[in-house]
N, C-alpha and C positions, 0 to 999 in steps of 0.2 A: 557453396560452389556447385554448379551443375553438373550432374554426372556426365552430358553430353555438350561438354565446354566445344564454342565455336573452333578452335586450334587447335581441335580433333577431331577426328573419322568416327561416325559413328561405335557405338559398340562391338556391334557384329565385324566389322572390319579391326576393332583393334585386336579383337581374341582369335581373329582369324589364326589357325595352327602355320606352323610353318612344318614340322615335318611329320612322319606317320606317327611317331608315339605320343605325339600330342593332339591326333588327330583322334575324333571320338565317333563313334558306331561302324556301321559299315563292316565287322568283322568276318564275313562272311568271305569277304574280297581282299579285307584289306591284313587278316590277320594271319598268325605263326604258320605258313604254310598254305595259304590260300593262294586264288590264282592272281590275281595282282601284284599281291608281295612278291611272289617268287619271277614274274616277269620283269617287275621292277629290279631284285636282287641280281638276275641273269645278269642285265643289260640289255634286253631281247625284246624292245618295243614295239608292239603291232598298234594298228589305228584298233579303237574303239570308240564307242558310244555309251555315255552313262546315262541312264533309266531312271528318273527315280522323281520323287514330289519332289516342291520346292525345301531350301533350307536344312537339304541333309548332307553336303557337304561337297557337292561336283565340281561347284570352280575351285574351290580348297584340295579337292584333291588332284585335279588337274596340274596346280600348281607346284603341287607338295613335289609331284613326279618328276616335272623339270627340274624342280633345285636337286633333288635328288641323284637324280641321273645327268646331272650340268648339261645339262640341252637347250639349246638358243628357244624360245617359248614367242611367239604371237598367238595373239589375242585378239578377237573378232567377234560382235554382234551379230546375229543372224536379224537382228530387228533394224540395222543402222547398215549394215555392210552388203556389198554388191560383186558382183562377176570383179569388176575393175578391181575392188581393194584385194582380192581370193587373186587373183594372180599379181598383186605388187608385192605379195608373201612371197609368193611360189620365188620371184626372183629376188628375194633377199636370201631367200633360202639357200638359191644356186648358186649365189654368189659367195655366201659366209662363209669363212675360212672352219668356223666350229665344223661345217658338215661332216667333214672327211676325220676330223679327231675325236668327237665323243658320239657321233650318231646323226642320224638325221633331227632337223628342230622339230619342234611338237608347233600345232597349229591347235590351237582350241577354241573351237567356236559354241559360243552361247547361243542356245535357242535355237538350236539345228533344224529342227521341223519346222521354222519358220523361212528357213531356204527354198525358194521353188526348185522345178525341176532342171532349168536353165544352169540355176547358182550351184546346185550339187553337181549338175552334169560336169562344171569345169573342175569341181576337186579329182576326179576318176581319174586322172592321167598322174599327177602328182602323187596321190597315196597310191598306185598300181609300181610304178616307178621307185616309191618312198621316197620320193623328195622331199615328202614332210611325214611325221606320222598323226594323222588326225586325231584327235580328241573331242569327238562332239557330246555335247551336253542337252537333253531335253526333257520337258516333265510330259512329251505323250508319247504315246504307244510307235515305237520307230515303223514297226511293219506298217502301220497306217502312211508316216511323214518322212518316211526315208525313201530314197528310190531304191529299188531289186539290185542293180548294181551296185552301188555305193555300200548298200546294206551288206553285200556279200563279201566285201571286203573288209569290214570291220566284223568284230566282236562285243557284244551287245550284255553290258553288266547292269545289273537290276539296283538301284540301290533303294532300301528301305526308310521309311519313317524313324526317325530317332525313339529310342525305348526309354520308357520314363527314369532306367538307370544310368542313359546317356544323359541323358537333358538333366537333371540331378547334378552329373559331375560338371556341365557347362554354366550353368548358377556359383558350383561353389569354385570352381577354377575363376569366370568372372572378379566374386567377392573378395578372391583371393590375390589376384596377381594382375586385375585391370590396375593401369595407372592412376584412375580416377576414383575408381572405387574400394580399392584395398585400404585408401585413407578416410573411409565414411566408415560411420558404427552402422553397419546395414544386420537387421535382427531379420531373419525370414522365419515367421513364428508357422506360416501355413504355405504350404505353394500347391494345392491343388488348383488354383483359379491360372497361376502362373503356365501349369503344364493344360492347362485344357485352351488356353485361349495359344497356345505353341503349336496345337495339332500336332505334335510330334515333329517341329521346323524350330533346328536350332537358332536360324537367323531372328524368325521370328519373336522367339521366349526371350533371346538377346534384349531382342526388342522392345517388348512388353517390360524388362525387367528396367530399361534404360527410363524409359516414360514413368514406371512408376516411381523411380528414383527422384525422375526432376520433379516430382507433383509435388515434392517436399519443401520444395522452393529452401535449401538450405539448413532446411530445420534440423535437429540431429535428437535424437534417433532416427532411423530408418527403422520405420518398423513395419513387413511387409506381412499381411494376412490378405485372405479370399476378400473382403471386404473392400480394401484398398484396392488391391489390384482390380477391380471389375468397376469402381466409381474411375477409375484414371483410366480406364480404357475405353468409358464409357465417356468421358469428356475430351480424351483425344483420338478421338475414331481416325479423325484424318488422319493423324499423325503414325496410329496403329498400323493404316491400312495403305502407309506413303508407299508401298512395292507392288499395289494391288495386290495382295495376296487375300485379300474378299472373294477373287474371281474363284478359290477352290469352296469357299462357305457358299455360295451362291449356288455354282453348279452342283454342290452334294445336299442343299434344301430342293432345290427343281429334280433331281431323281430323289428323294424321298417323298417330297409333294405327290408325283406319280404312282410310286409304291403306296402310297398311302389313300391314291385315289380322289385325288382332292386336284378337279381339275382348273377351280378359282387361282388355288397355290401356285399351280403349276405354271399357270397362263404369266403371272404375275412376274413369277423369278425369269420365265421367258422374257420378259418386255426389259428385266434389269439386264438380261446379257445384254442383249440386242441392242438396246439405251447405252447402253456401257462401250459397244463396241466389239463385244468377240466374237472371235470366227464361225460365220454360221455352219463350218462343214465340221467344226468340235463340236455344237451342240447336236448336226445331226448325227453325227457318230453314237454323243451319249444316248440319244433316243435307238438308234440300231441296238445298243446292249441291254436298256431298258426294258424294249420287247422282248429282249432273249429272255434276261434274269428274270425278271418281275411279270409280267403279263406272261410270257412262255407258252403253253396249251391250253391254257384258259383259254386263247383267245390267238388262233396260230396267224390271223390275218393281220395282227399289230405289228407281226414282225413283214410281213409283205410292205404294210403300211410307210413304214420305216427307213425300210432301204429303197423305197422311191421315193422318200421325201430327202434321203442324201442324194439321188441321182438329180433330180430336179432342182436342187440346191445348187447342185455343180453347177447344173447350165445356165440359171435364170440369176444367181446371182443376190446382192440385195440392191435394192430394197426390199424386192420382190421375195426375196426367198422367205422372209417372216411369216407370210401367206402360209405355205405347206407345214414351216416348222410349229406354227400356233395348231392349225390341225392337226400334225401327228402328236403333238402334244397333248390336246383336249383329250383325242382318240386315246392314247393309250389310258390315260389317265381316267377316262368312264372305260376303260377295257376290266371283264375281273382280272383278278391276280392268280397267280401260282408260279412259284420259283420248284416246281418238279424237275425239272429238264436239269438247271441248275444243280438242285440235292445231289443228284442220279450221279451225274459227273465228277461231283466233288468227293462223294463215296467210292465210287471207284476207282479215282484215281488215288484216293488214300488206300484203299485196298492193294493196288499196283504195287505201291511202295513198299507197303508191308510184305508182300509176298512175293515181288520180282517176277521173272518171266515165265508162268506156270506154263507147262506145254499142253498145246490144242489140241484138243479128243481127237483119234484118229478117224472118225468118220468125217467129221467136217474141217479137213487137212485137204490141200491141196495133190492132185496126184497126175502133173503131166507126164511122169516117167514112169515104164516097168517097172523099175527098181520101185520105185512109189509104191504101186498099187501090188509088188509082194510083199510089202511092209505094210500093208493093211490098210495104206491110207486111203482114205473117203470109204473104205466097207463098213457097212450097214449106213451108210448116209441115206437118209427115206428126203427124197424130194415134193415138199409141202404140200403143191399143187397136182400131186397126185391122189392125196388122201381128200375125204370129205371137208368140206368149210377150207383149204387149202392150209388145212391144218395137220403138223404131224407132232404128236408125243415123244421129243426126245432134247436128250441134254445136249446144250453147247457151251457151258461153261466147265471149264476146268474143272477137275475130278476132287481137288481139294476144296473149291469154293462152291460145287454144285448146290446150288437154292439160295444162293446168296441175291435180294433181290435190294437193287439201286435204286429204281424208277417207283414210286409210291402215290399213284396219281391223287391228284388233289380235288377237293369238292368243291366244282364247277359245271356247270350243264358239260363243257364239252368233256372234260376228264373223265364225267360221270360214263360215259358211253366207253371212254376210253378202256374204263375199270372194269364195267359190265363184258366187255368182248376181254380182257386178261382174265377175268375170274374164271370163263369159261373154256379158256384154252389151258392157264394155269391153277384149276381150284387149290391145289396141294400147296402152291404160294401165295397166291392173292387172297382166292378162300372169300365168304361174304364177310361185310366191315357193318 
């Protein structure tokens, strides 16, 4: 018997959870005391927007909400759906008797960043009103694909990649209590191949595990090792990749290809987006963080680069836009490297964490009032470009982290310079290398 018998929904949909404690990762949100559980437990629905890759669990838990909270639930493609079907909602909604008894209904659109500006502009009166409480769902960056209004209205939850202790429990839940599969002798002797071709996307590992099931064509045992899994996945590529869900293996080879300086690579996974169909203002986006992360001061023109090849994208459109993007792509890609900029931030901001709001030296404190400036603030501030080379000797970090240094320039003609003028402003930190 096939695991994925035509007279059912595939896998992923039949383990779909129905309520939060059979829902799995996401704890952060969704667990004892977190901010979701407890607005769900209130009653107290605000619109939001879930963040997160594919396959960790946003139409599931959108759903999970409404049965929860008994709230009349629509459901809407940002990829299929238009202004016209966004208001035949709005007037179900005003119509439904549920409104006035358990809350406003929940609208939940898929693929929200796929909305233009037109299509969000009509949700703003609805969710400002609560006519409905929005639920939008996307896997990019909302501040990029949401508009400033819209955005201001909802509350914006991050959701994570599934953790290899998640994806574990969705195998053995699966093995356990699918209808199809609790009655096969399924042996899983290895699943590392299982959890790496999942990318941490529970729909996905569903997936992988469903294909490798039917590869058996019946045979019993099921016996599932690395070996297997990667020959079945390797024979139903189509089948693997029926979600496009290739489209996140692709765009993370083209910024690695970059990183790695390999501008043949780079050029190549460019021609599979483009071929394929994706938005060319996501790829130039990822080339905007490319120059940041990866090329950074190595090479500060990559990031110029960059962001005029998203500007010029906007206007010119494709065909034409593959023009600018295969350039900024070449370009970063012969640019050297250094993720400095990068380190520097990530250091500090872990430091932040650790030590919470240390307060600012009083010399370089703000001091528009009297009262300020008897409280000593800005005295002894030496203003730079008074001193020789516009340079002055003196601390501005925090008294408990003084000499803590973030920025570590990197070996590059342009860092090198960079380093050479730190050394000499700070030898007691930089000091020669």
């Amino acid at each position: 018997m096939s695991a994925s018998s035509t007279m059912l929904p595939p896998l992923p949909e039949r383990m779909r959870p129905k309520s939060l404690d059979q829902y799995v990762g996401q704890r952060h949100l969704v667990g004892e005391g977190c901010v979701l559980r407890k607005m769900i437990e209130s009653g107290n629905l605000s619109s939001f927007i879930l963040w997160g890759p594919p396959g960790v669990g946003k139409t599931t838990l959108a759903h999970i909400i409404a049965e929860t909270m008994d709230r009349e639930f629509f459901t809407l493609s940002a990829v299929s759906a238009g202004v016209k079907e966004v208001r035949e909602v709005f007037e179900k909604a005003r119509s439904g008797g549920l409104f006035n008894q358990r809350g406003a209904p929940i609208l939940f659109i898929d693929e929200i960043h796929r909305f233009n500006k037109a299509q969000q502009d009509a949700l703003l009166g609805a969710v400002e009103t609560g006519t409905i409480v929005l639920i939008g769902a996307t896997t990019e960056n909302p501040s990029f694909e949401v508009i400033t209004p819209l955005l201001s209205r909802c509350q914006v939850f991050v959701l994570k990649s599934l953790e290899k202790n998640d994806l574990q429990t969705l195998l053995d839940r699966a093995l356990k209590e699918d209808v199809l599969l609790k009655d096969l002798d399924v042996r899983l002797v290895e699943t590392d191949a299982l959890m790496r071709y999942s990318g941490g996307d529970g729909r996905k590992l569903l997936n992988v595990l469903e294909i490798v099931i039917d590869s058996f064509a019946g045979r019993s045992p099921v016996v599932i090792d690395n070996k297997t899994v990667t020959e079945s996945i390797q024979e139903n590529m189509a089948i693997y990749d029926k979600d496009g869900e290739m489209h996140y293996d692709i765009i993370s080879a083209f910024i690695k290809s970059i990183r790695g300086s390999d501008p043949n690579a780079a050029i190549y996974y460019l021609a599979r987006m483009i071929d394929g169909g994706e938005d060319p203002l996501f790829i130039a986006r990822r080339l905007c963080l490319s120059a940041s992360e990866d090329v950074g001061l190595a090479n500060p023109n990559a990031l110029l680069l960059a962001n005029a090849c998203f500007e010029v994208v906007s206007k010119i459109g494709m065909p034409e836009g593959r023009i600018p993007l295969a350039e900024t792509t070449v370009y970063l890609a012969s640019s050297p490297k250094s993720n400095g900029s990068y380190m520097a931030i990530e250091k500090a901001l872990a430091l932040v964490r650790e030590t919470g709001n240390l307060p600012v030296p009083l010399p370089i404190r703000n001091a528009p009032t009297q009262l300020m400036k008897d409280l000593n603030y800005s005295d002894g501030y030496k203003y730079a470009h008074d001193y020789p080379g516009h340079f002055a000797d003196m601390e501005f970090l925090p008294e408990e982290i003084k000499g803590t240094v973030f920025y570590e320039p990197q070996e590059n003609r342009h860092e090198n310079t960079l380093r050479a003028y730190l050394e000499a402003c700070w030898p007691k930190y930089y000091g020669k290398h």
